[in-house]
C-alpha positions in Angstrom: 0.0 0.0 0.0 1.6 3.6 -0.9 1.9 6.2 2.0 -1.3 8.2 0.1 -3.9 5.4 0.6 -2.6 4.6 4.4 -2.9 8.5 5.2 -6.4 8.7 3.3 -7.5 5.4 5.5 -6.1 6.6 8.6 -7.8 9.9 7.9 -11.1 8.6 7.0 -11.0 6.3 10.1 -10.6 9.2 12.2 -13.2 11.5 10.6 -16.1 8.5 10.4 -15.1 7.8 14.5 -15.1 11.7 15.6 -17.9 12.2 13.1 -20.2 9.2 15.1 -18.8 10.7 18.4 -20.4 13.9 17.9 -23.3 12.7 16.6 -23.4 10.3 19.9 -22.9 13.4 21.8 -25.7 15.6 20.5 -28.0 12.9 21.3 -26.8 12.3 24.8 -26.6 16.3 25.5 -30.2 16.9 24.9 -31.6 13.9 26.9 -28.9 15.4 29.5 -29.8 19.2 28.7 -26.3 19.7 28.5 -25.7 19.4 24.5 -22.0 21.4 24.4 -20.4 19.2 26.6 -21.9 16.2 26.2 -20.9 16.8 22.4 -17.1 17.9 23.2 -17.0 14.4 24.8 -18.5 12.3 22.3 -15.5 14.1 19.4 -13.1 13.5 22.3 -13.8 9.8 22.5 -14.6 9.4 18.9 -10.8 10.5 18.6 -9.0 8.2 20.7 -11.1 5.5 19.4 -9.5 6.5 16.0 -6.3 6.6 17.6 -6.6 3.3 19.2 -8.2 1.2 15.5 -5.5 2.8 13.9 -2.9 1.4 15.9 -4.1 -2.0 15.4 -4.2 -1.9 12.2 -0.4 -0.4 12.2 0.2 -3.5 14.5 -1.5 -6.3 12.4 0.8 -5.3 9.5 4.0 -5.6 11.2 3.6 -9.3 12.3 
């Protein structure tokens, strides 16, 4: 795989997670009346989620 498609999959695997996160988030924040915050979170978690499949998959092609 050339270093373009990795960076546009490790890209598009953050934006769908942070994207899903937020969207999480809204839906949490208005049941919880507290919509900023509970939407900060759900981007936040989206991202290390992202972080964390991304690093798997870095790992499963090593071995």
């Amino acid at each position: 795989m050339s270093r373009k498609n990795k960076k546009n999959n490790q890209q598009g695997t953050y934006a769908l997670c942070i994207t899903a996160g937020l969207i999480i988030g809204v839906g949490i924040g208005a049941i919880m009346e507290q919509v900023l915050l509970c939407s900060l979170v759900g981007a936040a978690i989206g991202a290390l989620a992202a972080r964390y499949f991304n690093q798997q998959s870095q790992q499963g092609k090593r071995h």
